[in-house]
VOGU-3710 file (C-alpha; in Angstrom, 3 decimals, decimal comma):
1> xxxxxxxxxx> -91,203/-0,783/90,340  -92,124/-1,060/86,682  -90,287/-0,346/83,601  -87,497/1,949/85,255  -86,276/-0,144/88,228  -82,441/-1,350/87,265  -80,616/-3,356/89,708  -77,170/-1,734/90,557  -74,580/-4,275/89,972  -72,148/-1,728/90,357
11> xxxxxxxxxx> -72,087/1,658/90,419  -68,929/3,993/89,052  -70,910/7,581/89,792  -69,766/10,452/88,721  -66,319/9,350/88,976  -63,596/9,048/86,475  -64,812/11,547/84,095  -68,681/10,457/85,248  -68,796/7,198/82,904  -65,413/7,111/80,573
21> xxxxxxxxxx> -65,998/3,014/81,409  -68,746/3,173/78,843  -67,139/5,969/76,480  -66,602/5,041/72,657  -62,935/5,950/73,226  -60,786/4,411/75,321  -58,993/6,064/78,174  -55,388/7,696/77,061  -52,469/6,845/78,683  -50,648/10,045/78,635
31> xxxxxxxxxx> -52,391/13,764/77,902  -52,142/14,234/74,165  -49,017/16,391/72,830  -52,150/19,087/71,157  -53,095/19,759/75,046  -50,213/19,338/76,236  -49,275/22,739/73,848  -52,372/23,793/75,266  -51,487/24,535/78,587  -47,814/25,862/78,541
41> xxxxxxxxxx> -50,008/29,155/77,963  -53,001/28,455/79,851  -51,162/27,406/82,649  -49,444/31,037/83,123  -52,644/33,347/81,179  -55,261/31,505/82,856  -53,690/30,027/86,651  -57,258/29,635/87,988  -58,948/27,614/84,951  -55,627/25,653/85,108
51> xxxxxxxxxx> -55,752/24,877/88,480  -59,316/23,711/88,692  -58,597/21,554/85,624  -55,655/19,870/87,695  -58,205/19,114/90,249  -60,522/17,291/88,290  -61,211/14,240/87,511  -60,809/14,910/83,840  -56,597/15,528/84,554  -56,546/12,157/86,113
61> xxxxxxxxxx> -57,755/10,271/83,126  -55,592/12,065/80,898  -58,053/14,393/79,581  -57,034/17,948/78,910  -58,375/21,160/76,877  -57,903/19,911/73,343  -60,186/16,610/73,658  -62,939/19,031/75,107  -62,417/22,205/73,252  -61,392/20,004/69,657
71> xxxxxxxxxx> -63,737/21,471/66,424  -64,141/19,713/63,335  -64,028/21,618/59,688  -67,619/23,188/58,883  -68,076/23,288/62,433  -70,511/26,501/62,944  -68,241/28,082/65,957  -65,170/26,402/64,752  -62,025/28,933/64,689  -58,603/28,340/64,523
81> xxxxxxxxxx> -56,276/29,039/67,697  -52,325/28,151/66,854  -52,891/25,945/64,312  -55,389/24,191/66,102  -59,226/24,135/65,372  -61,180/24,504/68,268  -64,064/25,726/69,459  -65,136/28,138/73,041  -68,408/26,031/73,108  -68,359/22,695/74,725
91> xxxxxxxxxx> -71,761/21,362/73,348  -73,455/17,912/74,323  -72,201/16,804/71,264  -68,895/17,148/72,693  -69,260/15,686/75,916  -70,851/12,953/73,829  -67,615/11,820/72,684  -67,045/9,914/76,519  -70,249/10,568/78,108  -72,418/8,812/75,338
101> xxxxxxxxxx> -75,199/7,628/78,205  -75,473/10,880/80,179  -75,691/12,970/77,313  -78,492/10,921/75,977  -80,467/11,294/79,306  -80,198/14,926/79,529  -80,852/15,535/75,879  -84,248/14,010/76,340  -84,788/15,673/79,613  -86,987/18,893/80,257
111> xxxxxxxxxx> -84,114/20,529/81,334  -82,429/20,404/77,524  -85,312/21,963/76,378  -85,639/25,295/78,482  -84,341/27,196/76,027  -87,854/26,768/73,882  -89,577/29,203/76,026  -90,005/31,735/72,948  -93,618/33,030/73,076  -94,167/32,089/76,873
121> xxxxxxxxxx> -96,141/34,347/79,436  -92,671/34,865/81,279  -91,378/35,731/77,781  -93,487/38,517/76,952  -93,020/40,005/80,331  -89,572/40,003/80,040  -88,949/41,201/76,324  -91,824/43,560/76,075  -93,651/44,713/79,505  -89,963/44,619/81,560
131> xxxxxxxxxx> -87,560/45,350/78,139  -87,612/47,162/75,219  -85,151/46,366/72,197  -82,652/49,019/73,226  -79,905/45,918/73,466  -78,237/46,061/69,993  -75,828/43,378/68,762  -74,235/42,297/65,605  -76,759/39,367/66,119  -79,567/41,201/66,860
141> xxxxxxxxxx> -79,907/44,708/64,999  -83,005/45,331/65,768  -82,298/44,810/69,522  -83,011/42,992/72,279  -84,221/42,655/75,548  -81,188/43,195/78,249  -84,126/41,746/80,811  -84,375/38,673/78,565  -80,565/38,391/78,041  -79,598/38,905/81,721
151> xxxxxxxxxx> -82,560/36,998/83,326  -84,145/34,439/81,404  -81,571/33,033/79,274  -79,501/32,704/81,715  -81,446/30,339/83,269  -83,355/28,573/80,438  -80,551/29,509/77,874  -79,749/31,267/75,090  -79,639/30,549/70,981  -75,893/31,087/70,852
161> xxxxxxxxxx> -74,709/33,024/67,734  -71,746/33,175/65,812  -70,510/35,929/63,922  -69,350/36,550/60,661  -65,641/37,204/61,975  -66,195/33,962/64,092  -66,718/35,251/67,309  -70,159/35,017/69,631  -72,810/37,539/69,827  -72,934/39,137/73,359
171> xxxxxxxxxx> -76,450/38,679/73,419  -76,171/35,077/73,541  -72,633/34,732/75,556  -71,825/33,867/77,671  -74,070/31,974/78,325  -74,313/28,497/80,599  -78,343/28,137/80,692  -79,380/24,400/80,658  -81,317/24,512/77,733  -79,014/26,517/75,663
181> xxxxxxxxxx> -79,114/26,158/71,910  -76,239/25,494/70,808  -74,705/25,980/67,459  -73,827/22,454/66,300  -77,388/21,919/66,938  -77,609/20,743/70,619  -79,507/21,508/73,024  -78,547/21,932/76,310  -75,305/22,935/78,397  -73,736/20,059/80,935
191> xxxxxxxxxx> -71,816/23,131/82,444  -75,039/24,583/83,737  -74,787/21,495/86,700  -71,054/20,872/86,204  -68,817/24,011/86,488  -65,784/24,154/84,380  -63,224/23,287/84,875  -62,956/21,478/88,224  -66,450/19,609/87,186  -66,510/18,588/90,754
201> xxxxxxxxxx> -68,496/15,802/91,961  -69,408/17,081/95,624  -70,179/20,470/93,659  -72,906/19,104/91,219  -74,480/17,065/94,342  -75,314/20,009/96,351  -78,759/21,586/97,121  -77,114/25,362/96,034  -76,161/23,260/92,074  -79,845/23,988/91,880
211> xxxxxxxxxx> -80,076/27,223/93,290  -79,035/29,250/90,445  -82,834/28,867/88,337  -84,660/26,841/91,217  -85,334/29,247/93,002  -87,619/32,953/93,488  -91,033/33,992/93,841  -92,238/31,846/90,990  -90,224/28,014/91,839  -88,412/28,622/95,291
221> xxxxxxxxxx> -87,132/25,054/95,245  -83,926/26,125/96,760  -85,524/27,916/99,514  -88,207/25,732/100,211  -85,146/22,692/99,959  -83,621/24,730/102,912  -86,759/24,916/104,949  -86,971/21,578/104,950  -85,967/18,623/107,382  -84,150/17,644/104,583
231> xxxxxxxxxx> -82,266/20,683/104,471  -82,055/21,119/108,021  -80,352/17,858/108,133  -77,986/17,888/104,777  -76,434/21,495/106,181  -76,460/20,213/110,276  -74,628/17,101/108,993  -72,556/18,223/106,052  -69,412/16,119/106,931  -71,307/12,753/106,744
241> xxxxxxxxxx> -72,443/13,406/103,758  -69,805/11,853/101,838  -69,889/13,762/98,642  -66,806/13,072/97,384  -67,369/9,185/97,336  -67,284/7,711/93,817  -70,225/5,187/94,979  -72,786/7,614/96,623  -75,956/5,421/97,204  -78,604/7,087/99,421
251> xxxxxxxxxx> -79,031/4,593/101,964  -75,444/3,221/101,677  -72,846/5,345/101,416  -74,880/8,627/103,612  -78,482/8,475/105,483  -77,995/11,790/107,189  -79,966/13,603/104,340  -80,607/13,605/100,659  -80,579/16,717/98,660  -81,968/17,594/95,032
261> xxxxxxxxxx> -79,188/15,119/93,188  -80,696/12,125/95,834  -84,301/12,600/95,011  -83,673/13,216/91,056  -81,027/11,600/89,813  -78,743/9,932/92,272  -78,202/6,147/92,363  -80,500/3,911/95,079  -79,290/0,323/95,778  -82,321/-0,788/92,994
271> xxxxxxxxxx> -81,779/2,496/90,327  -78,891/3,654/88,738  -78,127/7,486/87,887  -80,475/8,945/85,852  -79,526/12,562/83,656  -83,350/12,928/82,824  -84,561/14,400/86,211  -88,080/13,886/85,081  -88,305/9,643/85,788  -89,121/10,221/89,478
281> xxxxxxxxxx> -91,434/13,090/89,110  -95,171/12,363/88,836  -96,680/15,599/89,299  -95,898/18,756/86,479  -96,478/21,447/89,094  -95,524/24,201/86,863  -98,649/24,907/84,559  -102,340/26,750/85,894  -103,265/22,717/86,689  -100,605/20,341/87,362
291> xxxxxxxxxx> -100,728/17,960/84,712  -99,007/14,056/84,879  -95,469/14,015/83,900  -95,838/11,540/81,012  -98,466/13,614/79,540  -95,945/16,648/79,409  -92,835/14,444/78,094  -95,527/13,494/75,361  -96,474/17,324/74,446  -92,823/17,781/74,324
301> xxxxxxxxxx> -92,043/14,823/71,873  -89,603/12,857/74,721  -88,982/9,216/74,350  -89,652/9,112/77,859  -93,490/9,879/77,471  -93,821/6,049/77,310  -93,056/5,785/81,164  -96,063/6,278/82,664  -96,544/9,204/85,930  -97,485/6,615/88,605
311> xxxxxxxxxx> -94,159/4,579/87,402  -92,248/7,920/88,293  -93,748/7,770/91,596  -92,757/4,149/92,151  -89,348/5,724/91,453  -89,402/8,463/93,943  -90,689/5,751/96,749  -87,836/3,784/95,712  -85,674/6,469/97,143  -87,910/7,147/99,922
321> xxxxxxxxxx> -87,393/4,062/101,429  -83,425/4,533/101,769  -85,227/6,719/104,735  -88,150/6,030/105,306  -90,806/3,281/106,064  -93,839/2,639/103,289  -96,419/4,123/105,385  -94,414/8,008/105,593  -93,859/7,328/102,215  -97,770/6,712/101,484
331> xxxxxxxxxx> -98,797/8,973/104,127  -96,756/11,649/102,498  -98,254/11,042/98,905  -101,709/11,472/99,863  -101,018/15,260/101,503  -99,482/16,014/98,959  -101,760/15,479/96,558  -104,288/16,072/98,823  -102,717/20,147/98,638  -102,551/19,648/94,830
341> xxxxxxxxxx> -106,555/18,901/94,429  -107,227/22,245/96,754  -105,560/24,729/95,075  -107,155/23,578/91,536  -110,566/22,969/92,809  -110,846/26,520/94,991  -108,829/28,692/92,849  -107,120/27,265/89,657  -110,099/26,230/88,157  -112,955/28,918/88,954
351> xxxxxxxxxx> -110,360/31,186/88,812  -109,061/30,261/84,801  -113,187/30,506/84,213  -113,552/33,992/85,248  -110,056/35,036/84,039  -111,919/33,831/80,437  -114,856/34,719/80,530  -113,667/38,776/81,160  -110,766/38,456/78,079  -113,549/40,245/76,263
361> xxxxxxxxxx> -113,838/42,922/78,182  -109,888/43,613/78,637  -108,282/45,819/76,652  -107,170/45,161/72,728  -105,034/46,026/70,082  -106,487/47,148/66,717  -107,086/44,058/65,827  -109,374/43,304/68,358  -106,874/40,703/70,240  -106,324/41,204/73,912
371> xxxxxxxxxx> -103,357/43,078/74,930  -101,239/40,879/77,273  -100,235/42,464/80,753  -102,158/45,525/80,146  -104,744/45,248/82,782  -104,278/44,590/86,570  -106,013/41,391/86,251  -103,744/40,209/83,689  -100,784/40,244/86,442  -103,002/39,477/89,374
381> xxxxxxxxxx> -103,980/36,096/87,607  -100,621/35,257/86,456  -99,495/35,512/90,012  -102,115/33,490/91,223  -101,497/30,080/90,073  -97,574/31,244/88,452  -96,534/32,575/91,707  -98,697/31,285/94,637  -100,328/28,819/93,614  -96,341/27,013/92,305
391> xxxxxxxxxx> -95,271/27,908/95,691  -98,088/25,912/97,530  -97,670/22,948/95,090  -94,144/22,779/95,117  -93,818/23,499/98,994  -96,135/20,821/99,535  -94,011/17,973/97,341  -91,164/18,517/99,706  -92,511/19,102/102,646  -91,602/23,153/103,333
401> xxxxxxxxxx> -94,844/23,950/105,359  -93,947/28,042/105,483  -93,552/27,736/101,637  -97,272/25,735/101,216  -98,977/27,812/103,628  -97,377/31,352/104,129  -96,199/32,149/100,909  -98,756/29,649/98,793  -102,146/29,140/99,888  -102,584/32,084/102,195
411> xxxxxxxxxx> -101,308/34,670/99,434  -103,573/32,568/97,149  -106,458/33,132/99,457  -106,078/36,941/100,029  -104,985/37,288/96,515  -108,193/35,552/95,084  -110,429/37,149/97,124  -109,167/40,708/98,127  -108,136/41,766/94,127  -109,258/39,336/91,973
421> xxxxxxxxxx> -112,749/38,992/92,747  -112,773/42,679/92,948  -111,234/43,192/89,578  -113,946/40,766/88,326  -116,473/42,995/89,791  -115,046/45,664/88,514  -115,064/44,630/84,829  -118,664/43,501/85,131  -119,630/46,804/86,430  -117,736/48,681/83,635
431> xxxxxxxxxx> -119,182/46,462/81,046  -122,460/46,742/82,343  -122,439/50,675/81,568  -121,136/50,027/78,241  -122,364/51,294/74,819  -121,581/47,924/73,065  -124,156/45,484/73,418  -121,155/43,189/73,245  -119,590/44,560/75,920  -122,770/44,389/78,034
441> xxxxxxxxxx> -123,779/40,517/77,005  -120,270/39,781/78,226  -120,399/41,295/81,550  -124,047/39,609/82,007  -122,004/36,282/81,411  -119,302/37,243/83,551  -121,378/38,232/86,103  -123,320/34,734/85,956  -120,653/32,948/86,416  -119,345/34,740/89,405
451> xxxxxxxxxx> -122,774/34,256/91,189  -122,354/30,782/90,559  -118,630/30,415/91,522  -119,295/32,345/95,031  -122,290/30,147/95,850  -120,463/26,724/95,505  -119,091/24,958/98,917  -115,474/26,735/98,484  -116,263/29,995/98,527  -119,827/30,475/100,080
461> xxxxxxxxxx> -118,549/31,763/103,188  -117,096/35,036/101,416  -121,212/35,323/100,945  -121,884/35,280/104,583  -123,748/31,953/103,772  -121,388/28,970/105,239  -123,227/26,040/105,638  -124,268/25,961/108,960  -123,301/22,992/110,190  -120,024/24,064/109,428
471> xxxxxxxxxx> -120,235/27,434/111,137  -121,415/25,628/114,481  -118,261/23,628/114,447  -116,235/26,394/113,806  -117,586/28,093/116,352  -116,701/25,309/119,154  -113,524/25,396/117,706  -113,060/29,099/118,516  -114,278/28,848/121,982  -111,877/25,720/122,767
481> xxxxxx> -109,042/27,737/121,932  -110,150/31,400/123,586  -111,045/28,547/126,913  -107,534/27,185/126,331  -105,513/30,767/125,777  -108,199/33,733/127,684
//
């Protein structure tokens, strides 16, 4: 391991408020006298938020609602509640105040930063093709997308707003997305993993923690989590899981299965815990061509751009092995990025060229740009490497074979060549006819390149021309198995 291996000479967890050992303040004795007043209301007006508090850790270490919920003067959402000034918000900043460490991971973690996801593809689907602005709020008067509101930010989070009489703008809560925006400043929401106000440890180490934004047609890493031996074995052999342990090393205190806290975060007997889920992650499935995780940390400004992708995958082994020997674990590698060199080579990359080279002939606004989402192969291409082409990488890195196959490369296949080769075709032959000489150089382009595409290696058997070679051994292959099966 380089750079990120720490040797565990002892491990606390998530215990005892997750790390109040290292906090800047030390733990009270007693629950203060302001929380104290706190609760001889909450208790009776809100019995369930009381009782889950009483269940935490956070009641054991004398921690109640006024050292969470405590504002300072000029605070933004500050307001003041029975003399008290406090705020609804529980920021990062706030959590800072014991969890100093944690909060630093996650603040330079991809998941603080979901929120930035103005201006995205999935963005202008949701606010303009899915939405209109008939959501008005003091915050927003000239509306909003309830699509955006409801979906998206609930997921990647919203940019919270505070009123002029104090209160928050409904657009923007509630609102628990990871990467909410929060405003103090922060970035980021630690009750997105950790539900107030039991903050339970077992909770925030299960595969459904995830399942709220990992999952769908897009990133089913929930359901392809399930599929999974991995799944198979966490929910067949629940009980000896230990969750509730303090000290939860894979390979120490539970073999029977890791879930999605194991593999990203949880402690190993050589790593500690880890808030920025991105150190064990080499591959960046999510854009058109998966990308190197350092390189993405760096186009995002993180710190952690300095630790290098194949230092991330030293990581990952490192848990591997509380399982399994070095040769799964290398074995396993090279499929997987054996998948990941497939899908760009066959359809990611011929398929970005042709989406390209036909922008011109899409439709456009006034001022000549193209109009996003306003031609069929604007959503067929999107699905293509957003939708199918996700599902076969990600299915792939944890070994869901339904998810890679089934609902990844086959839909990529039939997608690729039953509509968007057609759609191709069917610009070209539209531009051909055109009056713009424009319009007709770009379809002779268009139509080059297409030639040229279908006659390479990948895709010369939708010609009728497989190498032949190949078609004789596909051929004894066929009559093995109708000799096997007639």
């Amino acid at each position: 391991m380089k750079n990120m291996k720490i040797t565990l000479n002892s491990i606390i967890g998530f215990s005892l408020v997750i790390s109040l050992g290292m906090a800047k303040d030390i733990l009270p004795n007693e629950l203060s006298e302001e929380s104290i007043e706190c609760l001889e209301c909450h208790k009776s007006d809100d019995v369930s938020l009381y009782q889950q508090w009483g269940n935490s850790k956070h009641y054991g270490a004398n921690v109640g609602c006024y050292e969470c919920h405590k504002a300072e003067e000029g605070d933004a959402d500050a307001f003041e509640h029975n003399d008290y000034l406090i705020s609804i918000i529980v920021s990062p900043n706030d959590c800072a105040r014991c969890h100093e460490k944690e909060v630093d991971e996650f603040v330079n973690s991809h998941h603080s930063k979901a929120g930035q996801i103005m201006g995205s593809l999935d963005n202008v689907l949701a606010e303009v093709v899915e939405g209109n602005r008939g959501f008005i709020t003091p915050g927003f008067p000239h509306g909003n997308s309830a699509a955006a509101v409801n979906g998206c930010w609930q997921c990647h989070g919203s940019q919270v707003k505070v009123l002029d009489d104090g209160t928050l703008d409904p657009a923007t809560w509630p609102n628990s997305g990871i990467g909410r925006i929060n405003p103090d400043g922060s970035a980021g929401s630690c009750s997105a993993c950790h539900q107030r106000h039991e903050f339970s440890i077992a909770q925030a180490r299960r595969p459904e923690n995830c399942g709220k934004c990992h999952l769908g047609p897009d990133h089913p890493q929930k359901e392809i989590y399930d599929e999974s031996k991995h799944g198979i074995n966490f929910y067949s052999n629940v009980d000896k899981m230990n969750l509730e342990s303090s000290k939860w090393v894979v390979g120490e205190d539970y073999t029977a299965a890791p879930t999605c806290a194991t593999c990203h975060m949880s402690a190993t007997p050589n790593q500690d815990i880890s808030h920025n889920i991105g150190l064990r992650i080499k591959w960046n499935n999510r854009p058109i061509h998966s990308k190197l995780s350092h390189e993405t940390d760096e186009k995002w400004g993180l710190a952690s751009a300095s630790i290098h992708a194949d230092t991330r995958r030293e990581n990952m082994e490192d848990v591997c092995a509380g399982c399994h020997n070095d040769n799964f674990t290398d074995n396993f590698f090279i499929q997987y990025e054996g998948l990941i060199d497939l899908y760009d080579q066959k359809f990611a990359t011929p398929g970005e060229q042709l989406y390209n080279a036909a922008l011109p002939l899409l439709r456009k606004d006034s001022e000549g740009n193209h109009i996003k989402f306003s031609d069929p192969i604007d959503f067929t291409w999107f699905e293509l490497w957003h939708h199918e082409g996700r599902r076969a990488r990600h299915g792939a890195s944890m070994m869901a074979p339904d998810y890679t196959h089934w609902h990844g490369t086959y839909d990529l296949g039939k997608n690729f060549y039953s509509k968007f080769i057609p759609e191709i075709e069917e610009i070209i032959a539209h531009g051909l006819k055109s009056d713009d000489r424009k319009d007709v150089k770009a379809a002779k382009k268009l139509q080059k390149l297409l030639t040229t595409i279908l006659n390479t290696e990948n895709h010369q058997w939708f010609l009728g021309k497989m190498d032949p070679a190949e078609k004789a051994r596909r051929k004894v292959a066929a009559d093995e198995f109708k000799a096997r099966y007639k």
